[in-house]
Phi, psi and omega in degrees: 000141180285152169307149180209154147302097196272341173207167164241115143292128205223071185313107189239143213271348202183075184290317164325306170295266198329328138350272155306347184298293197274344152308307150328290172295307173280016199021078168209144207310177165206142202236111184288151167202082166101237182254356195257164167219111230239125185259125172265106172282036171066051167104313203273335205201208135202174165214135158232121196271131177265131214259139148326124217255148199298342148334335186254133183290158146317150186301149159291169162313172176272043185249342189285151179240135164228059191091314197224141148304107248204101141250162259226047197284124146274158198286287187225188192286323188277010117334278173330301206304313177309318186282307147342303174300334165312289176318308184316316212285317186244047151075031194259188204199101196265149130302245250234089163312132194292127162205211212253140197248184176271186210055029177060030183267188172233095205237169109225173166214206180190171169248153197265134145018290198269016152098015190263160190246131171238153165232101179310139141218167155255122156348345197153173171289188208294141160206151184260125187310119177300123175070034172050022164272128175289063190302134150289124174267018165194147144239176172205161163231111184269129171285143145242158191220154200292300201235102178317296182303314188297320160326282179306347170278357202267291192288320168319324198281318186315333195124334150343148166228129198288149196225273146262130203225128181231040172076214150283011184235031134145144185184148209248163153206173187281140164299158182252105187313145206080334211242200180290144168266161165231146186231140178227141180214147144352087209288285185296018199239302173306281181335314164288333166298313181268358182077044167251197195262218172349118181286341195263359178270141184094190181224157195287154155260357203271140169221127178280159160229169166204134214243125161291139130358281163220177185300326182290327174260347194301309200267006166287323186295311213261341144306333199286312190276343170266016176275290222280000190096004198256181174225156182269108153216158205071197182285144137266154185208169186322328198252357190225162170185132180253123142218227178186111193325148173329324172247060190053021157299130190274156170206133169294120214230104163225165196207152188299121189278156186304000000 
């Protein structure tokens, strides 16, 4: 099975808001299981948000960065602009308002509540959204990271397959249907794309996942990553493993238990 991004983990100080953030903002179901709640990104993605452990800080202010990127592709720019006017509506902290950058593309972004950085674009020109829902045709997580090429030799060893490679200013690898693209960009360079401040202020809240095959491929990932310049943390056992790419981004390793 390929390495693939199958979700995104999201520690929140108030997992019910947060909830509501993106029900709201994104018109999308949403499913409790237990104290966490799993947001479905119409397909394109999943998130699970997760209460926060008293060890993890609060989200910073809306100058903290935390790395990593979340975006957003929509069908045309008056998407963007609806999905934006949302967010601003229900407590985000826009960085950057959307409108149109070069090479005719269209973006903006903000930050959500629970302290994650999002970035809206649109996919193409203007068109109207079927049943008036703003649907996504891609999500990603775009990392940021000190060296992109090197990043990749990393993920390529997990099993990634390169999708667009720009060098050090940004490569890509193919998504796995349903799921998330992952991106890799410069950590001041992505800070700066999306209009946060410091790339080094806040600490993460994001844990990536990615569900294994078996205990067997679980644990081929985590010799792969610790090979690869990566670290093993926390415990591992048959069906679980935590570790974290060179430049500390976390992932989750799970696996069907024998």
């Amino acid at each position: 099975m390929p390495f693939s991004l199958n979700s995104l983990s999201v520690s929140c100080l108030d997992v019910p808001a947060a909830a509501d953030f993106y029900r709201n903002v994104f018109s999308t179901p949403a499913t409790a299981d237990g104290e966490s709640i799993a947001i479905d990104l119409h397909g394109t993605g999943r998130l699970e948000l997760v209460p926060a452990q008293p060890a993890e800080s609060a989200p910073g202010p809306s100058t903290a960065y935390q790395r990593s990127v979340l975006t957003y592709i929509l069908p045309g720019p008056s998407d963007v602009r609806a999905v934006m006017d949302s967010a601003a509506a229900h407590g985000a902290d826009i960085f950057k308002p959307a409108r149109k950058a070069l090479f005719g593309s269209f973006s903006g972004s903000f930050m959500a509540p629970d302290g994650t950085v999002w970035k809206l674009a649109a996919a193409g020109k203007d068109t109207a959204s079927p049943e008036g829902v703003a649907r996504p045709t891609e999500t990603t997580v775009i990392l940021g990271v000190r060296e992109p090429k090197a990043s990749k030799a990393f993920y390529a060893a997990l099993g990634m397959s390169v999708d667009r490679d720009y060098g050090n200013k940004y490569i890509d690898f193919v998504p796995a249907d349903g799921a998330s693209r992952l991106c890799l960009m410069q950590e001041p360079v992505l800070a700066k794309d999306v209009g946060a401040g410091d790339p080094h202020v806040g600490s993460s809240t994001v844990t990536l996942t990615h569900h294994a095959a078996s205990p067997a491929e679980a644990e081929r990932i985590v010799s792969a990553a610790v090979a690869g310049g990566g670290t093993q943390t926390g415990h591992q056992d048959p069906g679980l493993a935590m570790i974290a790419d060179p430049d500390g981004h976390r992932w989750l390793i799970s696996a069907p238990r024998p």
